[in-house]
Every structure is written in C-alpha cells, then in structure tokens.
C-alpha positions as CSV (number, residue, x, y, z in Angstrom):
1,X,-8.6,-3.1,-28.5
2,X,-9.0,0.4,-29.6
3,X,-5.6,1.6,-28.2
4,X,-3.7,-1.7,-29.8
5,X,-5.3,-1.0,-33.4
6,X,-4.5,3.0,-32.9
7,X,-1.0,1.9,-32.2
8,X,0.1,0.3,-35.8
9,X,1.6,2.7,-38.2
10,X,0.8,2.3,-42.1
11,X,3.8,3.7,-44.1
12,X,5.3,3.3,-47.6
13,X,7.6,0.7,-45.6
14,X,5.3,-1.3,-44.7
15,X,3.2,-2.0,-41.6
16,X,4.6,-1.1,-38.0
17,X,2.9,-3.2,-35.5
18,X,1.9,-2.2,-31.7
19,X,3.8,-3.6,-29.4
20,X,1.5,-5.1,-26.6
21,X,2.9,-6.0,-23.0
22,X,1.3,-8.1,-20.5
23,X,2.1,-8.0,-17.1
24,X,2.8,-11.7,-15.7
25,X,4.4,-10.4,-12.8
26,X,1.3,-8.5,-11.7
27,X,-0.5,-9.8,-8.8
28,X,-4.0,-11.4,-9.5
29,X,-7.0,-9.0,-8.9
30,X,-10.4,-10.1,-8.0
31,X,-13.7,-9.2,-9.4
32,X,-11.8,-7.5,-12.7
33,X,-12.0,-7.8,-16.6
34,X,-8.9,-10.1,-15.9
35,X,-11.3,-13.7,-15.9
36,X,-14.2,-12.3,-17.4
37,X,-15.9,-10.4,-19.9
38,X,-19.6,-9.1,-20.6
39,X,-21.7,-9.7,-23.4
40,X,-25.3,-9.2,-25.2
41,X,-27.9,-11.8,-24.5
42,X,-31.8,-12.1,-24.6
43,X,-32.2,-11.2,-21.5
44,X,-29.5,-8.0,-21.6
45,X,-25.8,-7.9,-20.6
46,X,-24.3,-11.1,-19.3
47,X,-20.8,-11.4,-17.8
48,X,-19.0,-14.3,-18.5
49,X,-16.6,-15.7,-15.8
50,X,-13.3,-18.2,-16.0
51,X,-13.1,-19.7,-12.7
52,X,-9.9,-19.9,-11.0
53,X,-7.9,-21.9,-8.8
54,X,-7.1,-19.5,-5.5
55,X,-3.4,-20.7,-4.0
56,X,-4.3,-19.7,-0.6
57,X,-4.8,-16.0,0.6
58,X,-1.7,-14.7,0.0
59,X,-0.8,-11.9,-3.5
60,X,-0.3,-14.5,-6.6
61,X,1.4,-13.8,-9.5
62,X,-0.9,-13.6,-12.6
63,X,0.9,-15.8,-14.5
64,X,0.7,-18.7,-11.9
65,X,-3.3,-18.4,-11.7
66,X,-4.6,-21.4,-13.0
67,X,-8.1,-22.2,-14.5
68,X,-10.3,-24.1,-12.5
69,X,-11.8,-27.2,-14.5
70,X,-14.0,-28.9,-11.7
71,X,-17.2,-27.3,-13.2
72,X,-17.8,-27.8,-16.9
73,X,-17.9,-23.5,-17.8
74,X,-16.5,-24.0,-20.9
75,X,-19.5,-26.0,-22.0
76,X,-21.6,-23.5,-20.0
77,X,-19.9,-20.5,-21.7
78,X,-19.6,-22.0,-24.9
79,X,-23.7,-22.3,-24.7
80,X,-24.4,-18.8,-23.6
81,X,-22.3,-17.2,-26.3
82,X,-23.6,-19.5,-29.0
83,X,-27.8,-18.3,-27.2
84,X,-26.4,-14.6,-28.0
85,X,-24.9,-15.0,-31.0
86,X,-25.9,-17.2,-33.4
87,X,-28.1,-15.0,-35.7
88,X,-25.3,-12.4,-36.1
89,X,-23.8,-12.0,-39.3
90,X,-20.1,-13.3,-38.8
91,X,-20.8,-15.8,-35.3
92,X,-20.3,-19.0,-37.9
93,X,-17.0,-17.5,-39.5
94,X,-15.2,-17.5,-35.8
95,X,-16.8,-19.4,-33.6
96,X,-15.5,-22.8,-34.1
97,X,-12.0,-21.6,-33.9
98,X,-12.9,-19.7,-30.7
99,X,-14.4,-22.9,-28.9
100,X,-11.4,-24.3,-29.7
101,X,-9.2,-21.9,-27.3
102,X,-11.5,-21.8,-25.0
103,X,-11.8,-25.8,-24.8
104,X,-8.1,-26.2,-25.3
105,X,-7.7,-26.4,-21.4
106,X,-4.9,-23.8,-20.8
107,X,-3.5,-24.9,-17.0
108,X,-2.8,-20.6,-16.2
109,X,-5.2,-17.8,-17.0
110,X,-2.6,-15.9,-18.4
111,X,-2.0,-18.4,-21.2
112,X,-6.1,-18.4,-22.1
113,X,-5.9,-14.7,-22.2
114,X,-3.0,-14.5,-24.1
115,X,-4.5,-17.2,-26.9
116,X,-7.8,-15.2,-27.0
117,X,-6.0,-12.0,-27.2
118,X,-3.8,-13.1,-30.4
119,X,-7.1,-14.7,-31.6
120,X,-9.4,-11.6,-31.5
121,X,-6.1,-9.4,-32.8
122,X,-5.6,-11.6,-35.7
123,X,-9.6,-11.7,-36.9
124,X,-9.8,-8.6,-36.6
125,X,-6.7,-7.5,-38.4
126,X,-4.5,-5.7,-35.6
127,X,-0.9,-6.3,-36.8
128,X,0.2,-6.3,-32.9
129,X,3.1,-7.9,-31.2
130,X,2.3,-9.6,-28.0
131,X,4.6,-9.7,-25.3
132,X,5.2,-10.7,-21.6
133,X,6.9,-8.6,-19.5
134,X,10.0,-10.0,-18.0
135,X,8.8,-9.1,-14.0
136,X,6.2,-6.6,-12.5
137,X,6.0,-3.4,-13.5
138,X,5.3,-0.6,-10.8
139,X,2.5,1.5,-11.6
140,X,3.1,4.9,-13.2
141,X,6.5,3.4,-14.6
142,X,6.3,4.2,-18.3
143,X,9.0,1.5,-19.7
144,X,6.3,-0.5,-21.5
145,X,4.3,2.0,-22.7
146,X,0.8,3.5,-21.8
147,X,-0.3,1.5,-18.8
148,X,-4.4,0.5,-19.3
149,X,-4.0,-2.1,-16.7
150,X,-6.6,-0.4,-14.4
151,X,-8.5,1.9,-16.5
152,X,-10.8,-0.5,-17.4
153,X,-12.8,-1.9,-14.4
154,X,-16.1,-3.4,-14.1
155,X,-16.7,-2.0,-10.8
156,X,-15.8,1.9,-12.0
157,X,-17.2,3.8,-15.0
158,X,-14.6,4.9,-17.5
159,X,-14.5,7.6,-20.0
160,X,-12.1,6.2,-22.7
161,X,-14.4,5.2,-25.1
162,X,-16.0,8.8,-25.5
163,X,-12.2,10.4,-24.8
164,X,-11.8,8.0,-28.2
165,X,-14.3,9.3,-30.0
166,X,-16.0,5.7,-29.9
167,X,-18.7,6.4,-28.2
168,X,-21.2,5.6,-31.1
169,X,-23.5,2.3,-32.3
170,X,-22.8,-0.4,-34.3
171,X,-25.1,-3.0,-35.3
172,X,-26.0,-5.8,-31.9
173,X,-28.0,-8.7,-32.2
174,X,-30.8,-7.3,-29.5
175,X,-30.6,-4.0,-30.7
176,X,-34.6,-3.6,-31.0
177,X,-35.3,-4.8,-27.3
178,X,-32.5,-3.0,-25.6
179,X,-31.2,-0.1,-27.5
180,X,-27.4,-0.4,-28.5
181,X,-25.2,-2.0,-25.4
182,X,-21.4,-0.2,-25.0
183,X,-18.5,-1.6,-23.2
184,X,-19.1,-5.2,-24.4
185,X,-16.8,-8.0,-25.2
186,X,-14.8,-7.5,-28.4
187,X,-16.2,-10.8,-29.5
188,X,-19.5,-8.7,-29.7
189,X,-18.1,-6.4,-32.2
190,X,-16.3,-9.0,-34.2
191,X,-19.5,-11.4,-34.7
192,X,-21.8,-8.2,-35.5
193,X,-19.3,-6.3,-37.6
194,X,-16.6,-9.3,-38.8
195,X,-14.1,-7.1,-41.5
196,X,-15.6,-3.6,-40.4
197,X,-14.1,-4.4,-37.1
198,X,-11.1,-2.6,-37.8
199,X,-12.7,0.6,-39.3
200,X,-14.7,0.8,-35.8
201,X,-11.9,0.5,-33.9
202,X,-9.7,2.9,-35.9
203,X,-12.5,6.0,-36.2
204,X,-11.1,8.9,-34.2
C-alpha cells in the first residue's frame, strides 16, 4: 500500500494515479500473503486464511484459483475481525461495506483480491489504477514496473518498511497488552487511523 500511495503524482494538472498490475498469469504460491492476511486480536497477531480449491498437483494459474466455500470462513473471518475491531475508531465506517466483498462469493481468488484491493485503495484515498496483466511476467522483467510480488513473504523478514521510513507506531486497538504490532493487514491501519491513513502511508 505504501509503494501504490508513493506512486501518485499531485500537480497543478491534476492528480496522476499509480498504475497497479497484477499478475494473473502467475502461478499460485502456497503458504503466501496471496490468500491471507495477519491482524491484531486479543490474544496477539492472527492470520486470516481464504481457503482454496487445489486443481490437482500441477502449477495453476492465479487467476483460475477458486475460493473454496465448503466451510463457512467468511462467517468465521467476518467474526474474528469484528472480536479485533470493534472498539476502534473507524471499524463501523467500513465494515459493512467490507463484509459485503468478502460475502459476495467471488468463484477465483484473484477476483476477491482484486475487490478488496480497489476497496482498501478507495477508503483510503489512493487514486490508483488497477490492472491485470495480459500473461505472466518473468521475474526481473521490468515492463510493469517495480515487481513487489515476492518481497513481501510471511515466511521471510523484510526490510521495506524501515527502507520506507515506516517503521514507526500508529495507534492499535491492543496497544497496552502487546506494544504496537508492524506488518499488519491494511485493514488494521484503516479501522485505527480511517482519513490519517493516507498521511501514514505517504511519510517518507
């Protein structure tokens, strides 16, 4: 989110957007940010999962990953973020409009992410143009821009947050019980900081 809200220009002309590209001819990676995301709870971080259908063992395409709907994780997911988030300040302005997405029943992962993606952008205030790329792109090939596909991993530490100079606090719902929590959700920015988002993201 940091990188998209770096990459819109502000000029006399008007507003410049970032130009976003997802890979949907990528092959789907296990155990990555790519069905899940972590947040703050009670009990400390949480990681949040989207199930998924696997079409055998061969590579599949990320676009033709489908949700899995044969356990009910939307209700289950729906519960755990409401549990973390309900005192903070802006949970009530967004969340309706985020169970909505996430109950909408998207049939590919790709189309949840890209509907959560445009929903997070647009709270927050990114002017960004999402796109799809039009086949897979080869790592190191810089047609599409900066590639951030793998430098975010929940298995590997990363330093872009401090390269970024946003490595600092903002205010977190469990704050007093576990300090302040980095690498998060983006939903746990947006319901502790709702506007201020933006000026978080934007700070280097």
């Amino acid at each position: 989110m940091a990188a998209i809200a770096e990459g819109f220009i502000l000029s006399d002309d008007g507003v410049k957007p970032s130009c976003v590209w997802i890979d949907s001819g990528e092959h789907y990676i296990k155990q990555t940010w790519r069905n899940r995301c972590r947040i703050a709870s009670a009990a400390g971080t949480e990681d949040l999962r989207v199930p998924v259908v696997h079409a055998g063992g061969g590579k599949v395409p990320v676009g033709q990953v489908r949700v899995d709907y044969s356990t009910p994780w939307v209700t289950r997911t729906l519960r755990a973020i409401d549990a973390a988030y309900c005192s903070s300040a802006f949970y009530l302005y967004y969340c309706d409009e985020m169970a909505a997405i996430l109950a909408s029943k998207f049939e590919t992962l790709l189309e949840l992410n890209t509907a959560l993606l445009r929903f997070f952008l647009n709270k927050i205030g990114i002017p960004a143009d999402v796109r799809l790329t039009p086949h897979y792109v080869m790592p190191g090939d810089a047609s599409f821009g900066e590639d951030f596909r793998e430098r975010i991993h929940p298995k590997r530490p990363d330093t872009l947050l401090q390269d970024w100079g946003l490595e600092k606090p903002y205010f977190q719902v469990f704050a007093q019980k576990y300090g302040f929590q980095p690498n998060l959700s983006v939903m746990d920015l947006l319901f502790n900081e709702g506007p201020d988002s933006m000026l978080y993201l934007r700070r280097r």
